[in-house]
Phi, psi and omega in degrees: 000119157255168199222186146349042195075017188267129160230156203066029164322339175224037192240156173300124189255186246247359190270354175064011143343311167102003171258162183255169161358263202299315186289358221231304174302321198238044147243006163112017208236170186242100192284003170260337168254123166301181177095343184330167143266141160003136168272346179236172185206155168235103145262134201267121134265208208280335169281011176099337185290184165233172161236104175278120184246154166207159190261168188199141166281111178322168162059010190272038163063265186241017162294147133303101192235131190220115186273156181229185180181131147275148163243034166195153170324322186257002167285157168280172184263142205228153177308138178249144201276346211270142188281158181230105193240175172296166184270146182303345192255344160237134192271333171268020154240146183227128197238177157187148182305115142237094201299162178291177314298154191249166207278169143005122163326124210233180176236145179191164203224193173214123170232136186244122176228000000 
């Protein structure tokens, strides 16, 4: 897949970020510039739980976004059952619930395919 004049589209790029291309691109981000903001952010509400929110570029047709979670580093990443939809106030972000009580300190990722 190329982009916007991008080669090495799912290789790290060249912006020293620590993101590659493609995951940079479709989280709302600019693969050519540092600086970027966060593709994720975790908010608390009032009832203890949290909202893992992350951004996405609408329209990229069958990209994929799948949040995981581990519970080490060296375990395997495993699917998360809890659903994930957009948030109402914004359509480029897709967020999801982690209701009280929450488990054990976990590790967790986004694979964008």
């Amino acid at each position: 897949m190329k982009r916007a004049g991008l080669s090495g589209w799912r290789e790290v790029g060249v912006d020293g970020d620590g993101r590659s291309n493609f995951l940079e691109y479709a989280t709302g981000g600019n693969p050519t510039a540092s600086g970027d903001a966060l593709a994720c952010d975790i908010l608390t509400d009032a009832t203890g739980g949290m909202w893992v929110r992350f951004r996405r570029l609408p329209g990229l047709g069958s990209v994929r976004y799948r949040p995981q979670f581990s519970v080490g580093l060296q375990s395997p990443w495993l699917e998360t059952t809890l659903p994930v939809a957009p948030d109402p106030t914004n359509p480029a972000i897709l967020r999801l619930r982690l209701a009280p009580p929450l488990a054990p300190a976990r590790f967790s990722r986004l694979l964008v395919e």
